[in-house]
Backbone as CSV, one residue per row, in Angstrom:
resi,resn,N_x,N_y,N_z,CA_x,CA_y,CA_z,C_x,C_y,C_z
1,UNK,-149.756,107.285,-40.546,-150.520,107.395,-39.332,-151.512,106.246,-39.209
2,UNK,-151.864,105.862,-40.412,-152.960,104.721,-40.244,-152.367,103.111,-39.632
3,UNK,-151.168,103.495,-40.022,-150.328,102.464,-39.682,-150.196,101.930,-38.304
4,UNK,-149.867,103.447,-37.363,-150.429,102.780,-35.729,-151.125,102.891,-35.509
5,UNK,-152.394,103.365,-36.407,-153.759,102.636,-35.468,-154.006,101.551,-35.865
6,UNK,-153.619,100.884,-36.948,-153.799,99.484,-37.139,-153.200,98.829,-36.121
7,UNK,-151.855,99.491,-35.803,-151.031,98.251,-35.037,-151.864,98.313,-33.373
8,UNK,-152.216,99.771,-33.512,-152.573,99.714,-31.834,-153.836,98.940,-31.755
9,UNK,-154.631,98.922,-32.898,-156.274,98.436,-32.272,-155.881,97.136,-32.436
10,UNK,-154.137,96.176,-33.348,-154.636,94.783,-32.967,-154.161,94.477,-32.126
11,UNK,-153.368,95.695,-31.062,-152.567,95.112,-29.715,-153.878,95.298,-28.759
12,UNK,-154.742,95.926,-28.735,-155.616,95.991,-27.816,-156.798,95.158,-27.994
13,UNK,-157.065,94.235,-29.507,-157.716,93.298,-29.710,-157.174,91.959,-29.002
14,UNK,-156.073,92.350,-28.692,-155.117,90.854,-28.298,-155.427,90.740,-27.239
15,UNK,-156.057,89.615,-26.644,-156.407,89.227,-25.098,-155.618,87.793,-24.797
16,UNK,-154.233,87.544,-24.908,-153.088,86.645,-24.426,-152.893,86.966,-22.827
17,UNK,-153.489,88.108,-22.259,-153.022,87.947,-21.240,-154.125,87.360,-19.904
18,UNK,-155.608,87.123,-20.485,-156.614,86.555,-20.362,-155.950,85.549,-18.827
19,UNK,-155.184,84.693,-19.858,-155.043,83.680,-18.945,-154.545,83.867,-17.339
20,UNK,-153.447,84.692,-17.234,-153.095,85.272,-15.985,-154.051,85.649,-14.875
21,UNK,-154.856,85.859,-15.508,-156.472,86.642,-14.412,-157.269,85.022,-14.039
22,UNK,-157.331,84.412,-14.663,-157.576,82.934,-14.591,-156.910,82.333,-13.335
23,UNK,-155.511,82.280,-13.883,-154.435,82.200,-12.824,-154.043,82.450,-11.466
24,UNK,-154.872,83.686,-11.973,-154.331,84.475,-10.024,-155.975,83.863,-9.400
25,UNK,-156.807,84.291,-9.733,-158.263,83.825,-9.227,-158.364,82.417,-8.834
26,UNK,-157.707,81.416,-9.555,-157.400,79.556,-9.221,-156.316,80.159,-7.774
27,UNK,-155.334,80.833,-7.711,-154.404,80.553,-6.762,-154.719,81.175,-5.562
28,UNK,-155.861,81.897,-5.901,-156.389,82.717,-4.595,-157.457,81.649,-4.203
29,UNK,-158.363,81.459,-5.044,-159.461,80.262,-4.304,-158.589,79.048,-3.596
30,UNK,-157.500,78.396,-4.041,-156.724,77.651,-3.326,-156.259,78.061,-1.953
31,UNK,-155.450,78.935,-1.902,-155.090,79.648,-0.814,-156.277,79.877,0.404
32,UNK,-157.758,80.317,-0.041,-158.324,80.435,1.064,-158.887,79.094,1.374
33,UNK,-159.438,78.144,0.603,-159.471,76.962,0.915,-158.585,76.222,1.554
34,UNK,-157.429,76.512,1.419,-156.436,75.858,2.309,-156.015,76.530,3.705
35,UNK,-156.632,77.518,3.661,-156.769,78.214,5.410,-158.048,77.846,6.518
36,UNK,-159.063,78.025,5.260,-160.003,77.238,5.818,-159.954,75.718,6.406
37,UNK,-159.294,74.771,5.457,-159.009,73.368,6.137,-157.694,73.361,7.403
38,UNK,-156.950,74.312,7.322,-155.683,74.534,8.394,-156.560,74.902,9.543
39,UNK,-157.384,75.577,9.141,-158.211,76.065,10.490,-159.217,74.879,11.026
40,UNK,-159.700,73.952,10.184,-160.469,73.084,10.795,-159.957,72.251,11.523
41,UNK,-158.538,71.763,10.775,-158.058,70.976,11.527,-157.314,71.452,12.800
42,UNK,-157.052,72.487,12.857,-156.213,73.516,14.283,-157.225,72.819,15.459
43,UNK,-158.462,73.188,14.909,-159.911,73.566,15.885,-160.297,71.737,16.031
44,UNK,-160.199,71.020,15.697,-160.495,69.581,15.854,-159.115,69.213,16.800
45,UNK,-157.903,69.084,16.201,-156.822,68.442,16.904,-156.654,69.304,18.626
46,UNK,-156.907,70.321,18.694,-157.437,71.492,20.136,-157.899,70.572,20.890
47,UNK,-159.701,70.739,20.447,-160.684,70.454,21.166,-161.332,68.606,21.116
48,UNK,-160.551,68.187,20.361,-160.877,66.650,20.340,-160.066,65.532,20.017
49,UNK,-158.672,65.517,19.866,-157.970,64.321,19.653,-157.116,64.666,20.595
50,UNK,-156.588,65.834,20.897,-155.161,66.445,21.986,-155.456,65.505,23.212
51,UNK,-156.646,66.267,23.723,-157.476,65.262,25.232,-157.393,64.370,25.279
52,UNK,-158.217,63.523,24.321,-158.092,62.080,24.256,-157.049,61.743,24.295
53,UNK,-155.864,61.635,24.038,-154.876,61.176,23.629,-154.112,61.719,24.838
54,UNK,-154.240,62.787,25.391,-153.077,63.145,26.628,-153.592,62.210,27.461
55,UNK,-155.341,62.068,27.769,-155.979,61.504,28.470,-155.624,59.585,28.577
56,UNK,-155.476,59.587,27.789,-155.221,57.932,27.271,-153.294,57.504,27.322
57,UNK,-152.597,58.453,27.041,-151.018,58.425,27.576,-150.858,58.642,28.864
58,UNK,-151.650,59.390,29.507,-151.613,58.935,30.991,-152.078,57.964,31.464
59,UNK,-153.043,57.197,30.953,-153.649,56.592,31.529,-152.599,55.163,31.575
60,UNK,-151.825,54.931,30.404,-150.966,54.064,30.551,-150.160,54.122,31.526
61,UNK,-149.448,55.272,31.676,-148.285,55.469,33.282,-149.015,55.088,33.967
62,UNK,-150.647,55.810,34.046,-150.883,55.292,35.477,-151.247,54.105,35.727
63,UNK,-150.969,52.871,35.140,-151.219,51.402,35.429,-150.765,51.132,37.201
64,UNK,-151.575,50.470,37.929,-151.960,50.064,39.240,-151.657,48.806,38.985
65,UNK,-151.199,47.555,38.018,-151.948,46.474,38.279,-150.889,45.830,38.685
């Protein structure tokens, strides 16, 4: 009997799986950081390069000269 509690207290001394929790926490901070920058750039290319740029491709057709 002493035998599995030896074996059990050194499987529950064993922290190998440490790293995984590491793992998922790096791939989650990535993930929202990378929604966050998808979203900045959504909200910039919208409201400030689209215009300009439709604004400025027309402006070429519409040459008068």
């Amino acid at each position: 009997m002493s035998s599995k509690f030896v074996s059990t207290r050194v499987v529950l001394a064993n922290n190998r799986a440490e790293g995984f929790v590491d793992s998922g926490v790096k791939i989650l901070i990535a993930v929202v950081i990378g929604a966050l920058i998808l979203g900045g750039l959504y909200v910039l290319f919208g409201d400030t390069i689209l215009p300009t740029l439709t604004s400025k491709i027309q402006g070429l057709f519409n040459y008068a000269g």
